[in-house]
C-alpha positions in Angstrom: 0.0 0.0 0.0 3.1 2.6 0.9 4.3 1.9 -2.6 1.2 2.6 -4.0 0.6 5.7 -2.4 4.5 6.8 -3.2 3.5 6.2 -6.9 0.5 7.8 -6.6 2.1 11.1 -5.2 4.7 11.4 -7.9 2.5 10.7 -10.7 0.9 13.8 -9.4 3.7 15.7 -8.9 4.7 15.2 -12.7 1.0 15.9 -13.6 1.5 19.5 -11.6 5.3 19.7 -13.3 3.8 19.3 -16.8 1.0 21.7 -16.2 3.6 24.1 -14.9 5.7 23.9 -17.5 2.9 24.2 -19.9 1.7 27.6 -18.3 4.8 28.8 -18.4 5.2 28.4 -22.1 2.1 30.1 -22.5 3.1 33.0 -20.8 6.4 32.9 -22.6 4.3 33.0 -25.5 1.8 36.0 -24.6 4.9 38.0 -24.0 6.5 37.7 -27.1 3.3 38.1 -28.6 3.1 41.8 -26.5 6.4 42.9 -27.6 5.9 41.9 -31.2 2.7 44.2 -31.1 4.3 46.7 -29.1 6.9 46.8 -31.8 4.5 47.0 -34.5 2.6 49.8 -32.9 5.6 52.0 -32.6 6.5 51.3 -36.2 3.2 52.1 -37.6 3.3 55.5 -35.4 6.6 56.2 -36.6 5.8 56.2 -40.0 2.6 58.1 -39.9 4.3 60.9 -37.8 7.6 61.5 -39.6 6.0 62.9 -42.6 3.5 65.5 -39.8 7.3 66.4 -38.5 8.7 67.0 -42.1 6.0 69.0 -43.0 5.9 71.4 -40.0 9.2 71.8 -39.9 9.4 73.4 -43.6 6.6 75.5 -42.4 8.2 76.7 -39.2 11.8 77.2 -41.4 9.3 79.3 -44.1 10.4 76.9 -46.6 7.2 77.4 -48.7 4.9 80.8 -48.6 2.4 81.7 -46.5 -0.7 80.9 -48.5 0.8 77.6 -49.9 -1.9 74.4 -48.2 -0.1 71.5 -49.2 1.9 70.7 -46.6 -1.2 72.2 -44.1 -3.1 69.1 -46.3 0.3 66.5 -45.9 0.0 67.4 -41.7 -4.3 67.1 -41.7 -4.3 63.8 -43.7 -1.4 62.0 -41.6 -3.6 63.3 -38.8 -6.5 61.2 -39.8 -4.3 58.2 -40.3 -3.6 58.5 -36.8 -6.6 58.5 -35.3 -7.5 55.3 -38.0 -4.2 53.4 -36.4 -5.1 54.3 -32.7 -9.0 52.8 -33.5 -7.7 49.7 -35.2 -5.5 49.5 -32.4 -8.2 49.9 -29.6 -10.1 47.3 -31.9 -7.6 44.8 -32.0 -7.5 44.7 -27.8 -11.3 44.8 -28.0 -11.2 41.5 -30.4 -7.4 39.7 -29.0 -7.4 39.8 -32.4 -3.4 39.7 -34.0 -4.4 39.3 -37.7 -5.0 42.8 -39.7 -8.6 43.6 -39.9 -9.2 44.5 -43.3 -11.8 47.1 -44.2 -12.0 46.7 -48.0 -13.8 49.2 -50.7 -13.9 49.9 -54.3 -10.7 52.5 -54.9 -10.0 54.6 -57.5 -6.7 53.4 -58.0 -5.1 56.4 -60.1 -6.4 59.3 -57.7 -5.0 57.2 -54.8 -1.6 56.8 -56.0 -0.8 60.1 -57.1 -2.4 61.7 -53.9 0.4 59.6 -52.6 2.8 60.6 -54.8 2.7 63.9 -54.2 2.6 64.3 -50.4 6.4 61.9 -51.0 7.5 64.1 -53.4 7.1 67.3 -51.1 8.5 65.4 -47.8 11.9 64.3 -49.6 12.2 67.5 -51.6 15.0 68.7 -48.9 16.8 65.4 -50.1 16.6 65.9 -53.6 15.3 62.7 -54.2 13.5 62.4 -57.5 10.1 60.4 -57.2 7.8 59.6 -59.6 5.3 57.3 -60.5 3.5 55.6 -63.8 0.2 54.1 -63.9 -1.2 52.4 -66.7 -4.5 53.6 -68.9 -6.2 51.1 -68.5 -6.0 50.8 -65.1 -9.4 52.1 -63.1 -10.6 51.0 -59.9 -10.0 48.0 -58.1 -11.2 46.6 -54.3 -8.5 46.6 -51.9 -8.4 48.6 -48.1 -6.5 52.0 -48.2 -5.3 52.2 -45.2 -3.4 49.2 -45.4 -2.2 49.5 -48.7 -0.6 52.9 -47.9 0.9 51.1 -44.8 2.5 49.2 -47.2 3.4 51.9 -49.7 4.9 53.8 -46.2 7.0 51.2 -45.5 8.5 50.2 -49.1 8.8 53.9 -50.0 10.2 55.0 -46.6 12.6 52.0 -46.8 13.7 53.0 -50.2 14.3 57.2 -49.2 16.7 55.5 -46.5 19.0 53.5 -48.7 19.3 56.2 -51.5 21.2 58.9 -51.8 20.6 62.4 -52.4 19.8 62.9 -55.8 18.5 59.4 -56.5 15.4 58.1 -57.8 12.4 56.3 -56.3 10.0 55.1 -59.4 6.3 53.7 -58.4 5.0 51.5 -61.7 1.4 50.5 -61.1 -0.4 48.2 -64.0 -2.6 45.0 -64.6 -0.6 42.2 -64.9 -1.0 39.1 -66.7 -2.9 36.9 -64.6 -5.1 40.1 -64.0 -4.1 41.5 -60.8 -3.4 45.3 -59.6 0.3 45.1 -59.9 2.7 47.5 -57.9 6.3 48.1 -58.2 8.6 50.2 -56.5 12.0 50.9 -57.6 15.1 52.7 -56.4 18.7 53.5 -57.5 20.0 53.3 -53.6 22.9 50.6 -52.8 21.0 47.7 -52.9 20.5 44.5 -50.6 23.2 42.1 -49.7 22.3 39.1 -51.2 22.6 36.5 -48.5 19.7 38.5 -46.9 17.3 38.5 -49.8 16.2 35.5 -49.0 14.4 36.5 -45.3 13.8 40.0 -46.1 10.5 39.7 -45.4 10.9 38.2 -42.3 10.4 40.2 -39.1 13.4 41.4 -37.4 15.7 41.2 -40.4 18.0 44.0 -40.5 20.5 44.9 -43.0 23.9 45.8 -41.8 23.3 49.6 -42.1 20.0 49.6 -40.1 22.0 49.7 -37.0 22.7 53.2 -38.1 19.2 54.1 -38.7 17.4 53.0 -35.9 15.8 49.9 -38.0 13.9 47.0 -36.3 13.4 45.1 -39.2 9.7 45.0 -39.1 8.5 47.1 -42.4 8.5 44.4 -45.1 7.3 41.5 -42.3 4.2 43.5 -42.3 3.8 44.7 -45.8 4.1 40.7 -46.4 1.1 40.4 -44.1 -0.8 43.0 -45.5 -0.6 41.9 -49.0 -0.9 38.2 -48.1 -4.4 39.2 -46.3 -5.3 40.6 -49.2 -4.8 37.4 -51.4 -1.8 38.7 -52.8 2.2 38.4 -53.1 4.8 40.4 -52.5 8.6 40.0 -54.0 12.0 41.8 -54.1 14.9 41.5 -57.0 18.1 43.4 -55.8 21.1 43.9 -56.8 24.0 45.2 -54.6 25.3 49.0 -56.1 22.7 49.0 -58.3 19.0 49.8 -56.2 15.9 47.4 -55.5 12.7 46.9 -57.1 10.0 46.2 -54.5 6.7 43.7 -56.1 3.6 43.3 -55.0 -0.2 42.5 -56.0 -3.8 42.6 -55.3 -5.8 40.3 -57.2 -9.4 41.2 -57.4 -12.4 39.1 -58.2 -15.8 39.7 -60.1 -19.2 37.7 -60.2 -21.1 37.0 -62.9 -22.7 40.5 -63.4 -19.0 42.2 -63.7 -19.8 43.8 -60.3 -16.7 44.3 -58.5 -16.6 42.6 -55.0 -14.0 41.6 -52.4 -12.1 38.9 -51.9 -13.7 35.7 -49.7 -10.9 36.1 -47.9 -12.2 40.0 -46.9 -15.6 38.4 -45.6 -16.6 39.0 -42.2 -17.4 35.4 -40.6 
């Protein structure tokens, strides 16, 4: 009976162990979850507030006159995309939800990339950097969220103003390829990626060797990846050391039987 009860104990004691062990991998995992968001958060804010800084501060310097709005414009709209962040944010910790919410609608695709265009080509004026942009004619509107997609164009733009030099190019192609998807490219004349990083770019916390000198985390492309791939869509990178990066990505879109654009299944609420 003594033996029995000895056995008895320690099987118990190994049933506690392993349910200790497995809370504490749980709460291992929760906190690497809360810094990864943490660290997304301060990115996204990042992004959305540099241009607000840039644009103020060319106003404060009397860089452009008096009665010029653009940069008033640059400042109210970066404003709004603020308060969109902080409200998805509050929604994600409504929800627990760590997956972009997506909040698609039918775009007019050339009005939205210039608009973007423009408010880039003002806030890296001061670097000279030359940025422009082609969009195909027949290109019209397409279903995609806006919000998200100029997250993404933040980060791939922003990433390519850091690794070119002053008096470089960043050129924005936009057109229907030929499986019929929105098609974006951007492309830049900076130095390039090493090549033994190429292939985990897009993976978070991948830094290049001159990030450490630009305060990089490494999490821009990990979520332009998500973004896209939420969308149903792909996103790739050809590079060339010396000789700039060309940036890929697409949006397919579907229609039903009446030509009536729609979203994706994979942008239905369940």
């Amino acid at each position: 009976i003594e033996v029995i009860a000895r056995v008895q104990a320690m099987l118990r004691v190994k049933v506690l162990h392993d349910l200790l062990n497995e809370k504490k991998e749980k709460l291992e995992e929760l906190h690497s979850i809360k810094d990864e968001f943490l660290s997304i958060c301060s990115h996204d804010l990042k992004n959305i507030i540099m241009p607000v800084m840039e644009a103020s501060s060319m106003m404060r310097e009397n860089l452009v006159p008096a009665n010029n709005t653009k940069f008033a414009d640059i400042i109210y709209r970066q404003s709004k995309k603020m308060v969109t962040l902080l409200n998805n944010l509050l929604h994600s910790f409504k929800t627990q939800g760590n997956s972009p919410i997506l909040c698609c609608e039918i775009v007019d695709v050339r009005a939205f990339f210039e608009e973007y265009i423009r408010d880039c080509s003002m806030m890296y004026r001061a670097r000279s950097l030359k940025i422009s942009i082609d969009i195909d004619k027949e290109v019209d509107t397409w279903v995609f969220d806006k919000e998200k997609i100029d997250e993404v164009l933040t980060n791939l733009i922003s990433n390519a103003a850091k690794y070119t030099p002053s008096g470089g190019t960043i050129h924005v192609r936009v057109t229907i390829d030929h499986g019929n998807n929105l098609a974006v490219s951007v492309i830049d004349s900076g130095r390039g990626i090493p090549r033994a990083i190429l292939p985990r770019i897009f993976d978070k916390f991948v830094t290049t060797p001159s990030d450490e000198n630009k305060n990089g985390v490494g999490l821009g492309l990990a979520i332009c990846k998500t973004i896209v791939e939420k969308h149903g869509g792909s996103i790739h990178v050809k590079s060339k050391e010396g000789e700039g990066s060309e940036f890929s990505f697409t949006i397919p879109q579907q229609r039903n039987s009446s030509g009536v654009i729609r979203p994706l299944e994979a942008y239905q609420p369940n």
